[in-house]
N, C-alpha and C positions, 0 to 999 in steps of 0.2 A: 429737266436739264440740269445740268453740273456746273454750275457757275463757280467761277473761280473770285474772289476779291482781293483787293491787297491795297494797303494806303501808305505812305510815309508817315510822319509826326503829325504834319500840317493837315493831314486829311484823316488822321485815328479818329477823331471824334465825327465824323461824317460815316467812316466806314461802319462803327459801331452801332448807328442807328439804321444804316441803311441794310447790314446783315441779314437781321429778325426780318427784315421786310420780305428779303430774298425769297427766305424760307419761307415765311405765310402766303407766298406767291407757291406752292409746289416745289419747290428749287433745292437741290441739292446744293449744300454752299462749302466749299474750300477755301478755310479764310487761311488767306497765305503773310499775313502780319502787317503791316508794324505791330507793336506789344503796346504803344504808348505816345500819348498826345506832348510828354514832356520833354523824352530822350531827342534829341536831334538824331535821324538817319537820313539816307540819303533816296530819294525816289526813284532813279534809274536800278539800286539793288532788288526792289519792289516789283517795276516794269518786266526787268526780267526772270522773275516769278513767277510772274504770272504769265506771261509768255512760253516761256518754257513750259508752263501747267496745257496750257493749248496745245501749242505745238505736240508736246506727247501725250495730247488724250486724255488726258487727266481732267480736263474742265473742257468742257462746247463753246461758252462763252465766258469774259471777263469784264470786273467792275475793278476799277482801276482812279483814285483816288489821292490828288494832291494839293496845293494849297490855290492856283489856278488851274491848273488842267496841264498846262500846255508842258512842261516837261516832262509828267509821266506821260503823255502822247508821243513827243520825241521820243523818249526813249524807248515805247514800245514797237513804236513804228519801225527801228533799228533791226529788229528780229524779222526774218523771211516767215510771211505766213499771218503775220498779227496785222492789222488793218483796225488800227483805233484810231476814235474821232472824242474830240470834245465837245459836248454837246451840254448846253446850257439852255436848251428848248426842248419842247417833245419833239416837232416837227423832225428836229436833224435827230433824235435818238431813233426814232421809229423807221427815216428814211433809209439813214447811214446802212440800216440791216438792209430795208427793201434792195437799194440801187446800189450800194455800194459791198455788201455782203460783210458788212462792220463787225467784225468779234470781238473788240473791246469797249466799252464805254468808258470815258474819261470823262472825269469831275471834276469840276474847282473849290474844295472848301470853303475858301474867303469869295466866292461868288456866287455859290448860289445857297439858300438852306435847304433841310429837311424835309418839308414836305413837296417841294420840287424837285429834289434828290429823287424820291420814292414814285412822282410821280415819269421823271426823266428812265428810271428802272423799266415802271413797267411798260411801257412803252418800245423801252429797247428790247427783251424778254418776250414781250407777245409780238414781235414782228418776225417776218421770215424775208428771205430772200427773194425777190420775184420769180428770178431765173428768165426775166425777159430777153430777150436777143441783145439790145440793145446794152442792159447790163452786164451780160456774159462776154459780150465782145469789150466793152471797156476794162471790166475784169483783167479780162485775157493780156489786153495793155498792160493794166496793172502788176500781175504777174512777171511779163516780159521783165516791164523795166528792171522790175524788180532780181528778177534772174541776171540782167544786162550789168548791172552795179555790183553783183555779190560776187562778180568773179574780178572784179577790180580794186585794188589796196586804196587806201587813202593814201 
């Protein structure tokens, strides 16, 4: 698979190790930046990186990388198509794929370390979508909604 990664400042040094991991899993990796744990940038320019790298095919899935999780989540979530979850457990990394059909994984550098990092990956990476009824039709919600909002301005 084609993973995509990408981190802000706050999550350069998380992204850095969890990379190498990707790859010694089989994984093609598309690191779409930050350059640097020093520069300040900002995490939403990142989100939609990576986003964008999904949406057109360029990456299946995405690792997604910031100082809690929760604003590169927002702002991935913003994009039609992207379905990222923060997950600081395996349980929700592995589920998020089963029942929810999750194509981004979101991190918190200042929450979790490295070898939780690596193990939250594979998890998210060896899971598939069930394709249960139950999840296709929630899905299908989720889609709606999501189509119901994007035709409406803020």
């Amino acid at each position: 698979m084609r993973i995509a990664i990408a981190s802000d400042h706050a999550g350069f040094d998380l992204k850095e190790s969890v990379r190498p991991y990707v790859a010694s899993l089989g994984h093609e990796v598309l690191d779409l930046g930050g350059q640097s744990a020093t520069v300040p940038d900002d995490y939403p320019d990142f989100a939609e990186a990576l986003g964008t790298a999904i949406r057109g095919s360029q990456a299946e899935r995405g690792i997604l990388i910031c100082g809690s999780g929760v604003g590169a989540s927002v702002a991935a979530n913003k994009m039609p198509g992207i379905r990222a979850g923060v997950c600081h457990d395996t349980y929700s990394a592995h589920q998020g794929v089963e029942h929810d059909d999750m194509n981004v994984l979101v991190m918190g550098s200042r929450v979790i370390g490295v070898e939780l990092a690596r193990e939250l990956v594979r998890h998210f990476l060896a899971a598939r979508f069930s394709g249960e009824e139950r999840h296709l039709r929630r899905l299908g919600k989720v889609r709606a909604l999501e189509a119901r909002f994007a035709s409406h301005s803020e």
